[in-house]
C-alpha positions in Angstrom: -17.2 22.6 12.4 -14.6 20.0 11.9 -16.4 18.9 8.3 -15.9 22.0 7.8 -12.0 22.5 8.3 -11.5 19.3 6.9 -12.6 20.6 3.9 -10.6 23.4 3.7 -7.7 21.4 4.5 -8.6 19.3 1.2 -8.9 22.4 -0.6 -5.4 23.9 0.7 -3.8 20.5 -0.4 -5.2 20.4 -3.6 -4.2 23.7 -4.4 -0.5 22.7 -3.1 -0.4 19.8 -5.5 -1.4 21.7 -8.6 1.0 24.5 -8.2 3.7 22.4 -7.5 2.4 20.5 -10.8 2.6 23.7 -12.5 6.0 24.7 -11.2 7.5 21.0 -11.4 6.6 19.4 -14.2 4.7 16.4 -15.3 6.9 13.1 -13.7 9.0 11.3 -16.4 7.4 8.1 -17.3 10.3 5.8 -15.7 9.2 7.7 -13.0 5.6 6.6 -13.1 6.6 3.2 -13.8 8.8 3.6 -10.8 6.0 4.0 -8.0 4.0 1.1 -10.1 6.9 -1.0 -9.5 6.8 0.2 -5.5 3.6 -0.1 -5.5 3.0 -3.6 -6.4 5.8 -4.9 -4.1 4.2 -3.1 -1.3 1.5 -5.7 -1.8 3.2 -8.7 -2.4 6.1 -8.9 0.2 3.9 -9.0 3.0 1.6 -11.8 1.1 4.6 -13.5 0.4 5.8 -13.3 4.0 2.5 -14.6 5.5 2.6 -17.7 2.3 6.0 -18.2 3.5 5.8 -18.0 7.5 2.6 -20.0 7.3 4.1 -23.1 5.4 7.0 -22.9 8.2 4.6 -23.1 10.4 2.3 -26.1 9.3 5.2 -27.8 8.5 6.5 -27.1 11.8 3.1 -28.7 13.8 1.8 -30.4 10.9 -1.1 -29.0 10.5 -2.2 -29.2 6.7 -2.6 -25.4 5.0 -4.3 -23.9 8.0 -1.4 -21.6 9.0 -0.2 -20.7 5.4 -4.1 -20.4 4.0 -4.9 -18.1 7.4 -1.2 -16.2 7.0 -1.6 -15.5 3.5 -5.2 -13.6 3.4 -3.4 -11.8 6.6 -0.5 -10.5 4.6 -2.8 -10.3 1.3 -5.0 -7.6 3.5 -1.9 -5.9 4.8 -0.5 -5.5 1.7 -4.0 -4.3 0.4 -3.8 -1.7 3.3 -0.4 -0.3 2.9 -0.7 0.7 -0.6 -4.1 2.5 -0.2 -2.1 4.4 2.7 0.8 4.9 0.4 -1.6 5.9 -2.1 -3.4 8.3 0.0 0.3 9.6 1.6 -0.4 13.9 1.9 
């Protein structure tokens, strides 16, 4: 049953987004290139964050590129995450 409802709830929301298309508008194209814009910083502050805290840290004990290597694939895969939620936002 819940596949089920799930699907209807799909269906409802698709619905939703093309008559608000209809009624709405196509988005200007500064617009579009807008959310591209958001969308890539989504993923590159937190890599930047993790390339940054990591070299802090291995500076800080000394310890080569472990923290910065381990920190940036950290924030690289958070970044990944938040814009495929952002993406997939209702």
């Amino acid at each position: 049953m819940s596949g089920q409802n799930d699907f209807l709830d799909a269906i409802k929301r698709t619905v939703a987004r093309l008559r608000r298309a209809r009624t709405e508008g196509e988005p200007s194209t500064f617009w579009q290139l807008g959310q591209i814009g958001v969308l890539g910083w989504i993923i590159v502050t937190p890599a930047l964050v993790g390339l940054f805290g990591g070299r802090w840290l291995d500076r800080h004990f000394a310890m080569g590129i472990f923290w910065t290597a381990a920190l940036l694939v950290v924030g690289i895969a958070l970044g990944f995450w938040s814009a495929w939620r952002w993406m997939h936002a209702p």
